[in-house]
Legacy VTK file of the C-alpha trace (Angstrom):
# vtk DataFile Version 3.0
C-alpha trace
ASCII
DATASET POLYDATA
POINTS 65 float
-4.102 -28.065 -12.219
-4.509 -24.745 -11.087
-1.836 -21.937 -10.860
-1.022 -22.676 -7.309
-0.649 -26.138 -8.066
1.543 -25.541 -10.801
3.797 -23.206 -8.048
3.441 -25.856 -5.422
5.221 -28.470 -8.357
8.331 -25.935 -9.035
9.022 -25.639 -5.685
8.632 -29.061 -4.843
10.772 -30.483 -7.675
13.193 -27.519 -7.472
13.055 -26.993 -11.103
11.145 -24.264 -12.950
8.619 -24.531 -15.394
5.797 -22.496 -17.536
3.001 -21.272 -16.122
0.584 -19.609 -18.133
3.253 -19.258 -20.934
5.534 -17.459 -18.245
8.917 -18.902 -17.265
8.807 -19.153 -13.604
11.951 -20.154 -11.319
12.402 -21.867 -8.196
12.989 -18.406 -6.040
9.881 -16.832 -7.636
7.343 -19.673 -7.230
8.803 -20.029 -3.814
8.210 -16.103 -3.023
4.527 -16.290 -4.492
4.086 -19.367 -2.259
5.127 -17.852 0.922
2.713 -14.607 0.285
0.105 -17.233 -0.782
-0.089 -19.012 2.434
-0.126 -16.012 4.670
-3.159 -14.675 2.653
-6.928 -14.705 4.068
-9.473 -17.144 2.154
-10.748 -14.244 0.620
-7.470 -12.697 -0.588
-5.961 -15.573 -1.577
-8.770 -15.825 -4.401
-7.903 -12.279 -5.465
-3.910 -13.555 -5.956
-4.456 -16.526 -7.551
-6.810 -14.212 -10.084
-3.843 -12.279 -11.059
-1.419 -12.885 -14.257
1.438 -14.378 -13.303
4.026 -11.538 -13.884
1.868 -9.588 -11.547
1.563 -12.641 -8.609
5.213 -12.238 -8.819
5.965 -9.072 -8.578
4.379 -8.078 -5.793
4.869 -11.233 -3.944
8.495 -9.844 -3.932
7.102 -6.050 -2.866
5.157 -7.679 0.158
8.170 -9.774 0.983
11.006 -6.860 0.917
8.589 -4.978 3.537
LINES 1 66
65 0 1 2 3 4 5 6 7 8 9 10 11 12 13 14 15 16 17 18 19 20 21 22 23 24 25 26 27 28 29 30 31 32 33 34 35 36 37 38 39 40 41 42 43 44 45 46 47 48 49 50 51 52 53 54 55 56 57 58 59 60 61 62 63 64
């Protein structure tokens, strides 16, 4: 299951979980979901490359813009 997958599962159960050893709730997988799916091909790659904290993070810097 990859990363996005894992995201995909909070936000469809509604219920957070661990990813990559990193507590991740429903607002924050659903914030790194909604950048996800905007992304090119290409970029998308990049994000999903990224630790966790950092997917987050600026998921929430590209969304306050």
């Amino acid at each position: 299951m990859t990363k996005i997958e894992k995201f995909e599962a909070i936000v469809k159960r509604g219920q957070n979980n661990k990813i990559d050893g990193v507590r991740v709730d429903l607002f924050s997988a659903g914030a790194v979901m909604a950048v996800y799916n905007a992304l090119s091909p290409e970029n998308r790659a990049k994000y999903e490359a990224m630790p966790v904290p950092k997917m987050v993070v600026l998921a929430f810097k590209l969304l306050k813009k």
